[in-house]
LONURO-790680 format. One line per field, with one value per residue (C-alpha): x, y, z; residue in three letters. Coordinates in nm, 3 decimals, always signed. Example, Ala and Ser with C-alpha at 12.3 -4.5 7.8 and 13.67 -1.06 7.14 Angstrom:
BEGIN
px (+1.230;+1.367)
py (-0.450;-0.106)
pz (+0.780;+0.714)
res (Ala;Ser)
END
This chain:
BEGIN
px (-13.686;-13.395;-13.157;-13.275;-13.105;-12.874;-12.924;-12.676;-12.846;-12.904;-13.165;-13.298;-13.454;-13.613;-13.327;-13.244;-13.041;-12.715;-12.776;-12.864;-12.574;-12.407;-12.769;-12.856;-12.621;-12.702;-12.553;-12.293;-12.356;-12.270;-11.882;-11.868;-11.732;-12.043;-12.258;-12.073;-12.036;-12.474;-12.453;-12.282;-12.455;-12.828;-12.713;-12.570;-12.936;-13.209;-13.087;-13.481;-13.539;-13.233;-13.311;-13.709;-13.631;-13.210;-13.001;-13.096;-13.449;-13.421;-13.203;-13.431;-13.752;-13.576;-13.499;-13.841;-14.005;-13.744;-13.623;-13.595;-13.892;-14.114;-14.037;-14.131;-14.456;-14.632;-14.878;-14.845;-15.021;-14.856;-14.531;-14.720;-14.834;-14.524;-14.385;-14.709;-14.674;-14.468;-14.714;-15.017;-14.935;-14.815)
py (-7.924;-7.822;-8.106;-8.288;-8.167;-8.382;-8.356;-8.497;-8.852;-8.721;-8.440;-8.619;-8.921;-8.862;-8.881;-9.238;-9.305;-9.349;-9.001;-8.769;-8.694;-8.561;-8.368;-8.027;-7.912;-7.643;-7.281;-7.180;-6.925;-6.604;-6.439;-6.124;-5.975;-6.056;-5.915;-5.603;-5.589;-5.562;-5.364;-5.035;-5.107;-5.106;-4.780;-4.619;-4.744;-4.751;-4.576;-4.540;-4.865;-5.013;-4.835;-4.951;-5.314;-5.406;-5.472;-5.830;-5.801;-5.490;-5.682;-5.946;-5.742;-5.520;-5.884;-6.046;-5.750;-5.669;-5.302;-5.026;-4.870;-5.151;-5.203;-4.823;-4.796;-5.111;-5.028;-5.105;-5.392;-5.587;-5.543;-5.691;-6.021;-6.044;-6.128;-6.349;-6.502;-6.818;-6.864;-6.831;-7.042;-7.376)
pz (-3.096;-2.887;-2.698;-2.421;-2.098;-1.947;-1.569;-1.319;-1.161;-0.843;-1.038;-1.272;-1.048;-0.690;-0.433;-0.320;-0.038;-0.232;-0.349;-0.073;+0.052;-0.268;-0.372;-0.259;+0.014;+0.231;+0.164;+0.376;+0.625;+0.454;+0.563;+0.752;+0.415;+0.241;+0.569;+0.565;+0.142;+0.240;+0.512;+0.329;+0.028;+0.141;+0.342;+0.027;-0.185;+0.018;+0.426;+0.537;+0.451;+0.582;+0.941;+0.920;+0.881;+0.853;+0.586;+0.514;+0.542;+0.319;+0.084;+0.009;-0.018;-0.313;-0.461;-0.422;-0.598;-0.857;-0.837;-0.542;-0.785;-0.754;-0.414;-0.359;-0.608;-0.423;-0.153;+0.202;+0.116;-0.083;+0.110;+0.389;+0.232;+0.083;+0.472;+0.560;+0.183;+0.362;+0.674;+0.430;+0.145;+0.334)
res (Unk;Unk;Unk;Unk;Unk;Unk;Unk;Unk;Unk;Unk;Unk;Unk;Unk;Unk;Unk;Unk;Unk;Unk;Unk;Unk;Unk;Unk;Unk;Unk;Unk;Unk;Unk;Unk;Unk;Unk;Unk;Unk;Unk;Unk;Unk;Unk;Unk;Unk;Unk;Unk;Unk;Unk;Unk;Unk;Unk;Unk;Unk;Unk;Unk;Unk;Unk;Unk;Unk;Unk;Unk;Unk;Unk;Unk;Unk;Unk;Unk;Unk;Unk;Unk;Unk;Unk;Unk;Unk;Unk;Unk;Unk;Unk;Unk;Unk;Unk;Unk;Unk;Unk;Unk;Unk;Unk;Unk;Unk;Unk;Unk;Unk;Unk;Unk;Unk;Unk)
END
């Protein structure tokens, strides 16, 4: 059986009041580096896409289904619950 895994005290308990604060922060918004690192890149992959629905959107479709293949290969379908997954599934 492999080690237990030691988890900080904030993780391994629900959060308590003491806690919060040092728990989960919130991502910082990305830099305008990053945004334009995306912007050239999803034009140099995947321009059609990128023009249809923007570099971030793009971005994270290609993530949520894996490859530029998938993302191609699944029907017109799929790609659309894949946007209404987070209204549907509340």
């Amino acid at each position: 059986m492999p080690p237990a895994l030691l988890l900080p005290p904030c993780l391994a308990h629900p959060p308590c009041s003491h806690c919060t604060p040092a728990c989960p922060l919130p991502s910082p918004p990305p830099s305008p580096q990053l945004y334009d690192y995306l912007k050239s890149r999803m034009m140099a992959v995947a321009p059609n896409l990128t023009v249809l629905v923007g570099e971030l959107v793009g971005a994270r479709l290609i993530a949520h289904v894996g490859s530029l293949v998938n993302l191609a290969k699944a029907p017109a379908s799929t790609i659309q619950i894949l946007g209404a997954e987070k209204a549907l599934f509340r």
